[in-house]
N, C-alpha and C positions, 0 to 999 in steps of 0.2 A: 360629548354633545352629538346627537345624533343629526345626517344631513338629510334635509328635506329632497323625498325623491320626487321625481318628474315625471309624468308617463311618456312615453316612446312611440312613434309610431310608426307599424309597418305596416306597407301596401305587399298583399302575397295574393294573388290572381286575380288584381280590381279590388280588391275588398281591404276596406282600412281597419287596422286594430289598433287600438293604444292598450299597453300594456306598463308594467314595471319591471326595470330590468335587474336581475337578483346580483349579489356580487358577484358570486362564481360566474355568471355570464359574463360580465364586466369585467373581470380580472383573467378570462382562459386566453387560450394561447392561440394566437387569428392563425386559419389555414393557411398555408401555404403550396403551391404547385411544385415537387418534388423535379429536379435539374436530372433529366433522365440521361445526360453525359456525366451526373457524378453518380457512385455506385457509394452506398452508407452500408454499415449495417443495423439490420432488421431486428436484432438483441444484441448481446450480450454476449460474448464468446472467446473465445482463441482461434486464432489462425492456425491453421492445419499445412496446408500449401498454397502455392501462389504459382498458376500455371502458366503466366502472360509474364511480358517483359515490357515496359518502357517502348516504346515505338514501333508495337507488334501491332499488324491487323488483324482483327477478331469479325467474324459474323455473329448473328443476333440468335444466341441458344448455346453460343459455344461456353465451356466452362473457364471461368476467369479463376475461380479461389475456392477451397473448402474454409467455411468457418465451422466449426466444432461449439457447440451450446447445447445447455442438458445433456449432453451424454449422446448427441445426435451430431453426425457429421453433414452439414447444410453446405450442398452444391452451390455455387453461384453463379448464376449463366450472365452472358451478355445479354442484355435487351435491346441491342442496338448493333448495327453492324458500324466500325469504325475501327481505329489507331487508338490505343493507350500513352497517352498524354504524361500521366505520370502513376505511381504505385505509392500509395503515402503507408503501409505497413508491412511486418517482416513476418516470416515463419515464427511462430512459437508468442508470437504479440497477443496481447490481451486487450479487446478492443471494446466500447462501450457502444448501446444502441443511439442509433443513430452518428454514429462517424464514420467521416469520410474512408474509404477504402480507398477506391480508385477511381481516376479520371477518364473520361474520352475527350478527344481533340473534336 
């Protein structure tokens, strides 16, 4: 049985619209603002090296990690100058997009 849909309305610069909202809208995955003290990765990879230790201070460009994907060795800088909190993976780790790597304090 199919459910009866509703129109929606958004107000975008003064102007109202009603519309129908499709499922894929309805069911995607809401934005969220990225914790720029936690460092994820960007794919899909292996760890190569891991140049920071546990309660080192870094400035904001310096290199934390190589992650190794496609066949490409991907630098990892700091974006932030601060202390390493903690390191949640090893050399030679096979790590998925979007996991955590490492932390800033």
């Amino acid at each position: 049985m199919e459910e009866k849909q509703t129109f929606k309305t958004f107000i975008v610069e003064d102007v109202k619209y009603k519309t129908y909202l499709t499922k894929k809208f309805i069911n995607r995955k809401s934005f969220s603002i990225k914790n720029p003290k936690q460092i994820t990765a960007f794919i899909p990879g292996g760890i190569k090296n891991i140049y920071v230790k546990k309660g080192k201070k870094v400035k904001a460009g310096e290199r934390l990690l190589t992650l190794e994907a496609m066949k490409m060795y991907n630098k990892i800088l700091s974006p932030i100058d601060g202390t390493i909190k903690n390191i949640h993976v090893k050399v030679g780790e096979n790590v998925a997009k979007d996991q955590l790597l490492l932390e800033f304090r």
